[in-house]
C-alpha positions in Angstrom: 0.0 0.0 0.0 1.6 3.6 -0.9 1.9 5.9 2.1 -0.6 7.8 3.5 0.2 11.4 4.8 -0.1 11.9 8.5 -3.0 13.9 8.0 -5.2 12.0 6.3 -3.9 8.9 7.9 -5.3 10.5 11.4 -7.7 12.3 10.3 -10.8 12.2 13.3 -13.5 9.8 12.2 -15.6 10.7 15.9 -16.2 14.2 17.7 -13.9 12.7 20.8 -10.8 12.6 18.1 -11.7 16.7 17.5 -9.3 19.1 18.9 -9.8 22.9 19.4 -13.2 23.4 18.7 -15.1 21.9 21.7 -17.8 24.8 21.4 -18.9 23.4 18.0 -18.6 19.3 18.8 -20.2 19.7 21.7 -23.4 22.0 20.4 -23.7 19.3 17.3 -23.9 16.4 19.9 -26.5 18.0 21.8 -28.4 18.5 18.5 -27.9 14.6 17.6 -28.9 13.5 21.3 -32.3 15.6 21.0 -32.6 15.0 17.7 -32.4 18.6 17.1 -30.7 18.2 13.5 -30.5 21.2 11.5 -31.3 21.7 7.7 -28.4 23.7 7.0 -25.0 24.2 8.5 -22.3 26.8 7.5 -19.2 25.8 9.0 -16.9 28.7 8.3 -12.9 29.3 9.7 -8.8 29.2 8.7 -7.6 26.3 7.0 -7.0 23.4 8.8 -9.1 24.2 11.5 -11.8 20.6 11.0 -14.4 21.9 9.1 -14.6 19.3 6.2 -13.4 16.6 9.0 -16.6 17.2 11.5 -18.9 17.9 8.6 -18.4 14.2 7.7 -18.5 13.4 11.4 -21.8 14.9 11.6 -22.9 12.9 8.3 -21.7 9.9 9.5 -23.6 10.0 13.0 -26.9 11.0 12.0 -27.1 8.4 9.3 -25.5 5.8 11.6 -27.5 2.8 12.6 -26.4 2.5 16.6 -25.3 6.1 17.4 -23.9 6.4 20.9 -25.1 8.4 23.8 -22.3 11.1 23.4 -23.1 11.8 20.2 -21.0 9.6 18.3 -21.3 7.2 15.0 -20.7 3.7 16.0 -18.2 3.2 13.1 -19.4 -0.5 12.7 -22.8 -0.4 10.9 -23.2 -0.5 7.0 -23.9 3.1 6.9 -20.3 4.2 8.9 -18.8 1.8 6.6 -19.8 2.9 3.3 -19.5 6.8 4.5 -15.6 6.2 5.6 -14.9 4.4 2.4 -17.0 7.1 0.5 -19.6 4.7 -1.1 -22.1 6.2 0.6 -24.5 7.1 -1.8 -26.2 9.1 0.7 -23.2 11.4 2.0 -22.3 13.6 -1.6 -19.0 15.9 -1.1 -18.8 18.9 -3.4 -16.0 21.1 -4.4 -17.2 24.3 -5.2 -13.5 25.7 -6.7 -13.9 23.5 -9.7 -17.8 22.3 -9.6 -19.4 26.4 -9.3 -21.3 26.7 -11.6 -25.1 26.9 -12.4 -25.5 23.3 -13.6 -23.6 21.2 -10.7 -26.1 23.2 -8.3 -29.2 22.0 -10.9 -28.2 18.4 -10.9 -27.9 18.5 -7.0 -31.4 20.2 -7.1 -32.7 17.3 -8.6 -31.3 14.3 -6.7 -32.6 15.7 -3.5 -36.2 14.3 -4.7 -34.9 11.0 -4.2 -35.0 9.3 -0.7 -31.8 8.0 0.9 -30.9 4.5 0.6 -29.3 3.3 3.5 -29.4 6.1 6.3 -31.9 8.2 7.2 -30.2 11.4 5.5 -28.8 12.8 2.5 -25.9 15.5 3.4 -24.7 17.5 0.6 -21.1 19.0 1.9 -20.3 21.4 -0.5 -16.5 22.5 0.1 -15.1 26.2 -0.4 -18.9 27.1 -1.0 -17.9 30.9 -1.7 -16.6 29.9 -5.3 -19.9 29.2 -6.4 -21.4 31.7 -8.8 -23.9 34.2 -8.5 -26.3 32.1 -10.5 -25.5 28.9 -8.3 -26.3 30.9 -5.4 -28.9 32.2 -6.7 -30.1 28.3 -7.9 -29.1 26.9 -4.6 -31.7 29.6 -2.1 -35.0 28.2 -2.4 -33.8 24.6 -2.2 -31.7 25.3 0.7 -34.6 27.5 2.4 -37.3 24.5 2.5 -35.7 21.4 1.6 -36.8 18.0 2.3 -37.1 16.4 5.3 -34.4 13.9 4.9 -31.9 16.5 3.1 -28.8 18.2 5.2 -26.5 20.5 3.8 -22.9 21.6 5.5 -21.1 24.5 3.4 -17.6 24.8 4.3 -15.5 28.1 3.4 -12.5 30.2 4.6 -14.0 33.5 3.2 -17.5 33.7 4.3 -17.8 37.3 3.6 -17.7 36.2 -0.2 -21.4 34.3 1.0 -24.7 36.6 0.0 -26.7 37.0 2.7 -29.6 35.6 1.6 -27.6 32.3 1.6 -26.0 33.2 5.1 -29.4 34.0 6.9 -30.4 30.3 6.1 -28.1 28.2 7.9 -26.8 27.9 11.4 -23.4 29.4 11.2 -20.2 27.9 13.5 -17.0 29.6 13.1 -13.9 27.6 13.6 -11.4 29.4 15.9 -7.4 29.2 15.1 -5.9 25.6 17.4 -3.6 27.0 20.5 0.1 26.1 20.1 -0.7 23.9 22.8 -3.3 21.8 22.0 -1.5 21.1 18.6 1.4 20.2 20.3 0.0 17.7 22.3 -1.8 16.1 19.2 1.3 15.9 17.2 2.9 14.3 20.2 0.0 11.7 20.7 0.3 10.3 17.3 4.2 10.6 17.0 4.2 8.3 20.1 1.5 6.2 18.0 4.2 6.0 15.0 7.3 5.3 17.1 8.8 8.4 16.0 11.4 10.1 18.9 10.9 13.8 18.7 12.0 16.6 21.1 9.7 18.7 23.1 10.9 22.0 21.6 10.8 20.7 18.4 7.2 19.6 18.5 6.7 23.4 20.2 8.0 24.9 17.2 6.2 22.7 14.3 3.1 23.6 16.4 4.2 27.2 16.6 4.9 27.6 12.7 1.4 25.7 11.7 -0.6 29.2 12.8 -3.5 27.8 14.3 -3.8 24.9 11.3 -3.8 21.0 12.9 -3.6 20.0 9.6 -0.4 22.6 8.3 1.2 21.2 12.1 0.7 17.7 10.5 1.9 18.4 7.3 4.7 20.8 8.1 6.4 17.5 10.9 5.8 14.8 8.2 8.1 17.1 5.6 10.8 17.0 9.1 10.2 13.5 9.7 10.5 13.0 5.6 14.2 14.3 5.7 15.4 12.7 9.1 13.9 9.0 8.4 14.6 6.6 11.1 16.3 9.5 13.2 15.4 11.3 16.3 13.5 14.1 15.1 15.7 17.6 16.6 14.8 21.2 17.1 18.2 22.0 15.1 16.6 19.4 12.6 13.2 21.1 11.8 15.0 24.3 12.1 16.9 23.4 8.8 13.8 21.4 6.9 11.7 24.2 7.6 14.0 27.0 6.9 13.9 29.0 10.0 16.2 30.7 11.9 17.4 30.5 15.4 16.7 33.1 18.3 20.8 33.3 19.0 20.6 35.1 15.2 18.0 37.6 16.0 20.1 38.6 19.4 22.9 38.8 17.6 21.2 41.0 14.6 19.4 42.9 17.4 22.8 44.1 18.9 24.4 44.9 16.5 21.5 46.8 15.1 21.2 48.6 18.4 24.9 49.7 18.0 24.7 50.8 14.2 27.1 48.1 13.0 25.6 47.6 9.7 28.5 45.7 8.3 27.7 43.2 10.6 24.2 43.3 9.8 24.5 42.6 6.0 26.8 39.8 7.4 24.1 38.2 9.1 21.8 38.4 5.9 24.3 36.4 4.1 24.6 34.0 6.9 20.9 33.3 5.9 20.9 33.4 2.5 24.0 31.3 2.6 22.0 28.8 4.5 19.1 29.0 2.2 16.5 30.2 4.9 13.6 31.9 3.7 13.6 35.6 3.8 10.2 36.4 4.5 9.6 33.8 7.7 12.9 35.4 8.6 11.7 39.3 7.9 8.0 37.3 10.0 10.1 35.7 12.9 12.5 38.8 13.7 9.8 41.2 13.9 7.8 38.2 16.4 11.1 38.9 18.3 10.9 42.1 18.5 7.1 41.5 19.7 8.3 39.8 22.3 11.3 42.0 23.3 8.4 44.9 23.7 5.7 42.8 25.5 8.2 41.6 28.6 9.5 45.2 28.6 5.8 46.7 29.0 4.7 43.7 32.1 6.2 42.1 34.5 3.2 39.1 33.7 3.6 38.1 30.1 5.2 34.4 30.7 1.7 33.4 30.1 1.2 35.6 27.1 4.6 34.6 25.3 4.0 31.0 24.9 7.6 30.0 26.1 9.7 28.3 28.8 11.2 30.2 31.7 14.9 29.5 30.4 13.8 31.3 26.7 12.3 34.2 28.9 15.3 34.5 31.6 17.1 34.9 28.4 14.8 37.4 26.6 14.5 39.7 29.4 18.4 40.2 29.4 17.9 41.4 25.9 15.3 43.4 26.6 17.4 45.7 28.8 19.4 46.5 25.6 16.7 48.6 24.0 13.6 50.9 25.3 10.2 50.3 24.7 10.0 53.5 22.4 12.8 52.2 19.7 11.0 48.5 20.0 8.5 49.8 18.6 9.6 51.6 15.6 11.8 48.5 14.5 8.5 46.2 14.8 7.1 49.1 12.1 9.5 49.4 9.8 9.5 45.6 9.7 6.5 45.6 9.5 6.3 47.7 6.3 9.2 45.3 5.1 7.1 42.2 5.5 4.5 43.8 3.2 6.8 45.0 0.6 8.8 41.8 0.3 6.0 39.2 -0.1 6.2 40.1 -4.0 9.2 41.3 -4.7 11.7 40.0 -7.1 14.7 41.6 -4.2 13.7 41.0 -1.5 17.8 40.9 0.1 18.1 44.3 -1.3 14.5 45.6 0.4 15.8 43.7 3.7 19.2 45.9 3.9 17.6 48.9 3.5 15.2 48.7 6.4 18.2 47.3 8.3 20.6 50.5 7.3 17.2 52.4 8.7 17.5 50.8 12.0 21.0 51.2 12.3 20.6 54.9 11.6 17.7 56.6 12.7 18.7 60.3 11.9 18.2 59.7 8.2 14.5 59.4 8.7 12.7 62.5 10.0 9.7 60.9 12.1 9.3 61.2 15.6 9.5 57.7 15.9 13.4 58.0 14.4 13.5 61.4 16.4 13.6 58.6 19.9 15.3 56.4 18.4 18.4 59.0 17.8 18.0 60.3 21.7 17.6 57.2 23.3 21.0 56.4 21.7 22.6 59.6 22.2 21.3 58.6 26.2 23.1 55.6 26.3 26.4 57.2 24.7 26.5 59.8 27.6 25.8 56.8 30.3 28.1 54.7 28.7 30.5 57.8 28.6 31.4 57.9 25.0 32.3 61.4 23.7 29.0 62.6 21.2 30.8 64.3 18.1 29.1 67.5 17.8 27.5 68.9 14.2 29.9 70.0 12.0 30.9 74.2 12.1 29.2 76.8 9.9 31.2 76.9 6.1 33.4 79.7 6.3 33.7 79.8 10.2 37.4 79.5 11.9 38.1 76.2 13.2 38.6 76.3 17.1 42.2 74.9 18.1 42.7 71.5 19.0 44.4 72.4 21.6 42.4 73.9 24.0 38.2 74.7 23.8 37.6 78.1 23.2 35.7 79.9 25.9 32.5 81.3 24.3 31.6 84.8 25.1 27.5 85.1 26.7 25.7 86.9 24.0 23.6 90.0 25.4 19.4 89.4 25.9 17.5 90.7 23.1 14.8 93.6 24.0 10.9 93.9 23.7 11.6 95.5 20.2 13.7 92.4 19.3 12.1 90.0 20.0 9.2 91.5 18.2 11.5 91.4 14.4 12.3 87.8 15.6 8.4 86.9 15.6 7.6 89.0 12.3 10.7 87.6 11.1 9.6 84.0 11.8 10.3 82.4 8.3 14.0 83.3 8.5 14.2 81.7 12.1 12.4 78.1 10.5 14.8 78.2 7.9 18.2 77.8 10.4 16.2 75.2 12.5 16.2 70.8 11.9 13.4 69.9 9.1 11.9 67.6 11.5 11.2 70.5 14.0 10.5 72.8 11.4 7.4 70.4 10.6 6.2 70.8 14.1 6.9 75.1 14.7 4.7 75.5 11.0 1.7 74.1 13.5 1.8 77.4 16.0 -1.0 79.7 15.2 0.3 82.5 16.9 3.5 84.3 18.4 3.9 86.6 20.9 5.9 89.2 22.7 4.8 88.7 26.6 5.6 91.5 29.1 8.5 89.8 30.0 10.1 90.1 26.5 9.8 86.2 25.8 8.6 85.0 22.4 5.6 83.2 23.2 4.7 80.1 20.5 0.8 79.2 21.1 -0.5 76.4 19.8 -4.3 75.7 19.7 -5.1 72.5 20.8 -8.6 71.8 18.6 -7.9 68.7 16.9 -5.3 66.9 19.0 -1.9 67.8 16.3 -1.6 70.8 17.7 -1.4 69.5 20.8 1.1 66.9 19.9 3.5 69.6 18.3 3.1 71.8 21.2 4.5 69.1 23.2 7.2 68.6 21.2 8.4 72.0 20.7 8.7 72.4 24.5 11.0 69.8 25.0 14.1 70.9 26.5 16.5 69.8 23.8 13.8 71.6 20.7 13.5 74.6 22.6 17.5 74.7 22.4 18.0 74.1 18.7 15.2 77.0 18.4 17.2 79.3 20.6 20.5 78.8 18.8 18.4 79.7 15.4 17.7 83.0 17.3 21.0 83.7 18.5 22.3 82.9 14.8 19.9 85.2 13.8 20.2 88.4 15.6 23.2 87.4 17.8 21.5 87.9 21.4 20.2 85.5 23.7 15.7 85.5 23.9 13.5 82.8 26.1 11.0 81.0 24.2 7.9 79.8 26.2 5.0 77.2 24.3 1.3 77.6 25.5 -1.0 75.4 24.6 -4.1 77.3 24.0 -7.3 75.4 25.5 -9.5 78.3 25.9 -11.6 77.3 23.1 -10.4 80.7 20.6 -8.9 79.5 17.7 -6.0 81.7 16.7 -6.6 80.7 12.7 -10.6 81.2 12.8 -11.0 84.1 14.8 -8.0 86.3 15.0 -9.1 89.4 16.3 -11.2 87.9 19.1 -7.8 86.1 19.9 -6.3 90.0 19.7 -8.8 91.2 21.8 -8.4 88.2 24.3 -5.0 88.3 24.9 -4.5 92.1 24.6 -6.6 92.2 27.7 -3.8 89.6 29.7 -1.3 92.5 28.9 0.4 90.3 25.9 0.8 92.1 22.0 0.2 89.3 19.1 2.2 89.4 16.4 -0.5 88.0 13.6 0.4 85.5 10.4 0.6 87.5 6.9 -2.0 84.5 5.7 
């Protein structure tokens, strides 16, 4: 006999054998029990999930001769028989990909006339039912509204939004949930002690792991491992190599040296994979999981549960996570993200893969404020660490300072009222000699202002929540200082810049001269915009 693959070879043939999806095994044995059988079932969920495996369950009990009291098919009478060796002339299975059109649905129409022959039902299971056509839907209603007494149908699919409603709103509808890494662990474990087969513990965690959710994919994907390693014990190292995935020591390697802009390195460890022959986008897929989990043990002290992992994998992860903060996490996991989007069809994808790596290495050639923390957090760690911070480069045209010794900067006077005021009307010249990404942010004040104090006051109206966000960032310490050296470039003396958020409800933009008015009255003189 030729070899069966482990998934059809263990395929359930009761609801006990059913993993995963209690809520729906046990509602259908109810219905059998209290012979509560429905017309029409729509069994819809991922792949792999059961849902052609207990729709011929649930065609094989209520057609079976001695059912048992859970809810069971006896597997012993004619009927079980002929339905397990599909005989059965009474159990049809349909595929709708290559059987939807309008005259398979006709000739099904006509045979549910005729009376079973051996059971006491006729089940049409029609697979992938959201290939049919318009027209077979539309031939398929009114039988499948008021059928015959003796007729079920089960229509399976993985895209039930493809489904009219009409069609929808006439059968009982079960969704399939995604298997836990755990429960298809243990059933790949079960039958690999049933086939003498030595596997490890982590490797079974990681073939369960890969198969997202799918029983079937988890039986498929160790029978490929067990394929390659025949008559060996199967190892994590093993399935790591059939399956072409990569170890966590690479990603805390690739993680460090991303954290300390070593991009040479970086490319290195690309073609270290590619070398190896791993698969770039479970590779782009399993880093930014990493990273996942990097930023979930950094956010909770409770996430053992949530991770999935043993407490040696964790111990190990939480070292790791001390490398990075939270903030920077999180704009690696989107840039991957991105990546893993871009690469799926992409004739590069090594190319596409180096870039987003040079990106992580070096934040300051992106102007986001996700990049903007990135660049501080490492500037942080430089000064804790104690390494010297080169400065920007001097002004073209200035005199270099001697090597020798630093030279001692003379304080620059403070500006008056009068000055200040030319620096507000003068604002464009002042954007000009400031960062891009903190220009973006000053464009967003709707006012400045000469207070009483001669500070330049930069309001920002806070009526849709980005002003707010830019207000915040322009009075951080460190933009408030690049703004101030702009000034001092500017006009060569020294002025204090203050940022109000303005929450009084007066939008500078929409009403200026109430805004006049109003703060004219608080002893403050507004410069306007030239809009």
């Amino acid at each position: 006999m030729s070899y069966m693959a482990l998934y059809r070879k263990f395929r359930p043939q009761v609801f006990s054998d059913v993993k995963g999806q209690d809520h729906i095994v046990t509602t259908l044995q109810n219905q059998i029990k209290t012979n509560r059988i429905g017309h029409a079932y729509l069994f819809t969920g991922t792949r792999g999930t059961g849902k052609t495996t207990v729709a011929k369950i649930l065609a094989r009990t209520i057609n079976c001769s001695n059912p048992k009291e859970d809810g069971s098919p006896c597997m012993e009478c004619e009927s079980c028989m002929a339905i397990s060796s599909d005989n059965s002339m009474d159990v049809r299975e349909i595929d709708a990909a290559s059987n939807n059109g309008v005259d398979s649905i006709r000739q099904i129409v006509e045979e549910v006339k005729y009376t079973p022959q051996l059971g006491k039902y006729k089940v049409y299971i029609i697979d992938e039912v959201h290939m049919l056509s318009i027209g077979a839907f539309n031939a398929l209603l009114k039988t499948l509204e008021e059928p015959p007494s003796y007729v079920v149908f089960i229509l399976a699919t993985t895209e039930v939004h493809k489904i009219p409603i009409t069609i929808l709103s006439r059968c009982q509808r079960y969704d399939f949930h995604r298997i836990s890494i755990d429960t298809i662990a243990a059933r790949l474990q079960e039958l690999m002690d049933k086939e003498g087969v030595q596997v490890e513990d982590k490797a079974i965690r990681y073939v369960a792991k890969a198969a997202d959710g799918s029983m079937r994919d988890g039986l498929s994907l160790l029978d490929q491992c067990i394929a390659f390693y025949i008559d060996q014990p199967l190892t994590y190292d093993n399935v790591l190599k059939v399956l072409g995935a990569i170890d966590t020591e690479v990603f805390s390697r690739l993680l460090r040296f991303i954290v300390n802009g070593q991009i040479t390195e970086c490319i290195g460890v690309i073609e270290e994979i590619m070398t190896q022959g791993r698969d770039l986008n479970q590779f782009v897929n399993d880093f930014t999981w990493y990273l996942r989990n990097l930023m979930l043990l950094k956010s909770s002290d409770d996430m053992e549960d949530v991770l999935e992992m043993s407490s040696d994998n964790i111990a190990l992860l939480k070292e790791e996570a001390k490398l990075v903060d939270t903030e920077v996490l999180m704009r690696y996991i989107q840039v991957l993200s991105a990546l893993s989007n871009d690469i799926k069809y992409a004739s590069q994808k090594r190319v596409l893969i180096e870039i987003a790596l040079i990106k992580l290495c070096k934040p300051q050639m992106e102007a986001d404020i996700s990049a903007l923390n990135n660049r501080i957090a490492n500037l942080e760690k430089k000064v804790e660490e104690g390494v010297p911070v080169v400065m920007a480069a001097p002004i073209a045209g200035s005199a270099p300072a001697p090597s020798s010794a630093p030279v001692k900067k003379e304080p620059l006077p403070a500006a008056i009222p009068e000055e200040v005021k030319q620096v507000a009307q003068n604002w464009s010249t002042i954007l000009g000699k400031v960062p891009v990404n903190i220009k973006m942010y000053l464009k967003e004040a709707t006012t400045r202002t000469v207070n009483e104090a001669g500070e330049l006051v930069l309001i920002f109206d806070q009526q849709d929540g980005s002003e707010r966000m830019a207000g915040d960032f322009v009075n951080r310490p460190e933009v408030i200082e690049e703004i101030n050296k702009a000034i001092e470039a500017t006009i060569q003396k020294t002025v204090n810049v203050k940022v109000e958020i303005n929450s009084s409800g007066i939008s500078s933009k929409q009403t200026r001269t109430d805004a006049v008015d109003y703060f004219a009255s608080m002893g403050i003189e507004i410069e306007q915009d030239q809009d």
